[in-house]
N, C-alpha and C positions, 0 to 999 in steps of 0.2 A: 829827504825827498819824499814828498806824498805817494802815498802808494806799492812804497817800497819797506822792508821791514827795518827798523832800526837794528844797525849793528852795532856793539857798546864794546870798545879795547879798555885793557887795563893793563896794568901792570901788577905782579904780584904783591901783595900787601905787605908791609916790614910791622913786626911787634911795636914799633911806635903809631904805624896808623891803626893797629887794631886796637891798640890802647887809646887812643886819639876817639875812635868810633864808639866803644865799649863806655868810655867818660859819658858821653853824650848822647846813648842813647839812655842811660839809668838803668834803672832797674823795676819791674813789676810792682804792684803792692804785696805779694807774696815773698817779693827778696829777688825771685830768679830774673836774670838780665832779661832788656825788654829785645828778643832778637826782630820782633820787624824793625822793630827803629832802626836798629842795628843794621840791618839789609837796607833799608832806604837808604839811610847816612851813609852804606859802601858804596852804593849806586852814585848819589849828589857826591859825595865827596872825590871820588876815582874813576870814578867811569870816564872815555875819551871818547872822541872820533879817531878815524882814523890817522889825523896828520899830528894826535895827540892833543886837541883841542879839547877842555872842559865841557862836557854834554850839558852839563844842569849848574844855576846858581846855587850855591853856599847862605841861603837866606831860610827864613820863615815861613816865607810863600811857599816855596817850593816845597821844603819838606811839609805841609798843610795840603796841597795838590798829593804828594806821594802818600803821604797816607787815610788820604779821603777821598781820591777823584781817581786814581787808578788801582787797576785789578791789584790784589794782593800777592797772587800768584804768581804774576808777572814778577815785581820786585823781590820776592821772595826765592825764584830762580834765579835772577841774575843777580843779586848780594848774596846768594847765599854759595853762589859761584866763587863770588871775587874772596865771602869769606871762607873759602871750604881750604882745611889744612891737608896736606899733600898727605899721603899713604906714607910709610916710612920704606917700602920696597921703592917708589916714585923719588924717593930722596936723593938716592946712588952711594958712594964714599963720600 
């Protein structure tokens, strides 16, 4: 809704989608993984609404918008949310 700030649901990430994300986003020229791809591709790939609906296409375009036409900081909070691994206190038994 205009005007209103987008709200993004997720579900926690399983070791197949973080492996999933990690394939595709590659890796730097330096070797180390590239993490904003990484964070974008959490964002396009998992992010919902709330009735669970897909927020962003799975395409070119988009990931070309996400890493050229919007703030960085933005995606880089909210991937870096969906990608952030629990504390192991946060764990339980």
């Amino acid at each position: 809704v205009e005007g209103k700030p987008l709200v993004v649901h997720y579900d926690p990430l399983t070791l197949a989608a973080r492996q999933k994300i990690a394939s595709r986003a590659g890796k730097m020229k330096d070797g180390d993984p590239n993490q904003s791809r990484a964070a974008a591709l959490a964002v396009i790939l998992y992010a919902k609404d709330a009735d669970g609906n897909k927020l962003f296409r799975d395409d070119a375009e988009t990931l070309a918008k996400f890493e050229r036409a919007i703030d960085p900081a933005i995606i880089a909070r909210i991937g870096g949310a969906m990608l952030q691994v629990s504390d192991e206190d946060d764990l339980g038994n």
